[in-house]
C-alpha positions in Angstrom: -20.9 -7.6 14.2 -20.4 -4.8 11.9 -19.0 -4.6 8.5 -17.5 -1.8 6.8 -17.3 -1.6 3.0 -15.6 1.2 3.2 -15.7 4.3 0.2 -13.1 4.1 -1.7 -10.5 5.1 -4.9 -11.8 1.7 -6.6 -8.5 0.7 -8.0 -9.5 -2.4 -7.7 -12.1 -2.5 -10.7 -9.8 -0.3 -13.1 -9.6 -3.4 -15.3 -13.9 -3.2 -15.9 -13.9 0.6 -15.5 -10.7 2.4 -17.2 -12.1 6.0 -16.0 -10.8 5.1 -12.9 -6.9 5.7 -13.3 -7.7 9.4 -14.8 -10.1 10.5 -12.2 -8.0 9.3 -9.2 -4.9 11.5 -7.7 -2.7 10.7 -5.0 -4.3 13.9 -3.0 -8.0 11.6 -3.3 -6.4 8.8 -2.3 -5.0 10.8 1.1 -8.2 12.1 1.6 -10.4 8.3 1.3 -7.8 7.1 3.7 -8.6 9.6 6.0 -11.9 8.9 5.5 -11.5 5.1 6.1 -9.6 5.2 9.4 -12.5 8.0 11.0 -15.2 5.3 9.4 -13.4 2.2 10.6 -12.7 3.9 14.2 -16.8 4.6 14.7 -17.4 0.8 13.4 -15.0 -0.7 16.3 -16.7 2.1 19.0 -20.5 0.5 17.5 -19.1 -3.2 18.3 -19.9 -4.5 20.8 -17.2 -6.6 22.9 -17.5 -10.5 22.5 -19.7 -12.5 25.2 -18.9 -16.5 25.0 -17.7 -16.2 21.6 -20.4 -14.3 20.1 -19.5 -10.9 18.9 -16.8 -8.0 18.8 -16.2 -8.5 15.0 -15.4 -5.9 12.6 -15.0 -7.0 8.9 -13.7 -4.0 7.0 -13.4 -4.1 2.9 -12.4 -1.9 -0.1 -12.6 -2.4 -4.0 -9.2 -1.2 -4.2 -5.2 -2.9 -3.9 -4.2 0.5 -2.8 -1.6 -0.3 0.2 -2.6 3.3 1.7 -6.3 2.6 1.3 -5.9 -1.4 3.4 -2.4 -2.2 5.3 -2.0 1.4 5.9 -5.4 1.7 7.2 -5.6 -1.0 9.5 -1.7 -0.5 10.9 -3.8 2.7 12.2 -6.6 0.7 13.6 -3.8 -1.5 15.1 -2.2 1.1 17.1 -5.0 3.2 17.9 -8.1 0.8 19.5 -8.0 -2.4 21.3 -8.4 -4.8 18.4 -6.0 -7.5 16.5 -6.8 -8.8 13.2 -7.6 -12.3 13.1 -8.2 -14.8 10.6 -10.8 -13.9 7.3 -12.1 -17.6 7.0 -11.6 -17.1 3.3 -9.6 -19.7 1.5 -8.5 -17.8 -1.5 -7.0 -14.6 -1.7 -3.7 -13.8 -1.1 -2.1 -12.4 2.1 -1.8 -9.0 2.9 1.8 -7.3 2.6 3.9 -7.1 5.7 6.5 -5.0 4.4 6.3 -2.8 0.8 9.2 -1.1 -0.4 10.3 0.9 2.7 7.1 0.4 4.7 6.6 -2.0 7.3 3.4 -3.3 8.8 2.5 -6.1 11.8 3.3 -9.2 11.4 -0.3 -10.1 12.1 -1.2 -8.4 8.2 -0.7 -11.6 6.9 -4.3 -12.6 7.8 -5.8 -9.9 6.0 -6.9 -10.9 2.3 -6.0 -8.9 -1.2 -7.8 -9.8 -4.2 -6.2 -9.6 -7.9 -8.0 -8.9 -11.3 -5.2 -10.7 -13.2 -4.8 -13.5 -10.8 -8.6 -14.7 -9.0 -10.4 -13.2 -12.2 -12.9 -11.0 -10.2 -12.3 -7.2 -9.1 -9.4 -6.4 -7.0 -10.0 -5.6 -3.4 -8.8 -5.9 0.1 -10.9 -7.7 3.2 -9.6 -7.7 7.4 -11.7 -9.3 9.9 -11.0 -7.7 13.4 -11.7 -8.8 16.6 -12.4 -5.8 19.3 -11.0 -6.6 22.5 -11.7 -3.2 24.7 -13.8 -0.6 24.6 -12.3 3.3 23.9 -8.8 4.5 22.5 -5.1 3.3 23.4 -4.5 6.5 24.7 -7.1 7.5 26.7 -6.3 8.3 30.1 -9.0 6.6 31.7 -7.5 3.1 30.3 -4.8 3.3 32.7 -5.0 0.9 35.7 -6.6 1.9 38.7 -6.9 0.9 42.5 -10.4 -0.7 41.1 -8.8 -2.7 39.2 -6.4 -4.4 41.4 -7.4 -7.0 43.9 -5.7 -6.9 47.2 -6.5 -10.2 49.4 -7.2 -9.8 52.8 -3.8 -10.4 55.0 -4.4 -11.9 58.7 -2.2 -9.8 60.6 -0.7 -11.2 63.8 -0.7 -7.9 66.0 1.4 -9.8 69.1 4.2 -10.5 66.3 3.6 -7.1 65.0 4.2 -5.6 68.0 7.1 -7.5 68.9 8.6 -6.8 65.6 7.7 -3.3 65.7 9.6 -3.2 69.1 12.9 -5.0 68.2 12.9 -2.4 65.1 12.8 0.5 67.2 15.4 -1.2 69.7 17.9 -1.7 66.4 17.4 1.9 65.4 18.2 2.9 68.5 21.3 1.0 69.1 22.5 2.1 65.6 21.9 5.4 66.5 24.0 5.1 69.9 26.9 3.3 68.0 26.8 6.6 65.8 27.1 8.9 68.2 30.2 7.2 69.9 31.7 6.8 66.9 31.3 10.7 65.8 33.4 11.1 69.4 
């Protein structure tokens, strides 16, 4: 298991610490983000995968309601490494945002958590619990299927009937081919 509380812009505790919405831009807030999705990828490659239950679980958190800093974030995770976001276990908290303004996100989002100053009373921030189901990125080339990977039973093989069949084909072919030729004439 591995949890990321990731660095962030910490617009999530502007209501105890007012410094916060002068000292933050929109270029820091690029720039954490991009910091957050290179942190989060190395916390799903140190997971390890699930065994009977156990394990594979990423929990990744921020002290900030920024939409670039969470939904963003993992929608990148999402399409990126083998993992799907499954349910926090927290009972409060309200879902995460599957659509804001002309941005839309999975549908699975909605198990993600955002936390309110003005609504739970506590700092603002964002939780996701994901589950890693493969090892490496959804590009790599070497997660493509190979012969390994397909099982191909054993067939009994009748060679009398084989034969026989391979006979009568040859026979047809060359009967078609005949009928051509007298045709052509």
């Amino acid at each position: 298991r591995v949890l990321l509380d990731a660095p962030c812009s910490g617009l999530g505790v502007i209501s105890r610490d007012q410094s916060v919405k002068i000292q933050r831009t929109i270029k820091d807030i690029q720039r954490i983000a991009h910091l957050q999705k290179e942190l989060l990828c190395s916390a799903i490659d140190c997971a390890s995968l699930p065994i009977n239950g156990k394990g594979g679980i990423i929990v990744y958190s921020t002290c900030s309601i920024s939409i670039e800093e969470n939904e963003q974030v993992i929608e990148y995770i999402l399409s990126k490494k083998h993992v799907k976001l499954i349910d926090t276990g927290l009972t409060v908290g309200r879902p995460g945002y599957t659509r804001y303004q002309d941005k839309r996100f999975h549908s699975s989002m909605v198990l993600t958590k955002r936390f309110y100053p003005h609504v739970h009373n506590m700092d603002g921030f964002f939780v996701a619990k994901l589950l890693k189901l493969n090892h490496g990125n959804k590009s790599d080339i070497n997660e493509e299927i190979t012969t390994d990977d397909i099982h191909i039973p054993d067939i009994d093989i009748d060679e009398q009937a084989y034969e026989q069949n391979n006979k009568a084909n040859k026979k047809s072919l060359k009967k078609m081919k005949r009928n051509e030729s007298t045709s052509d004439s």
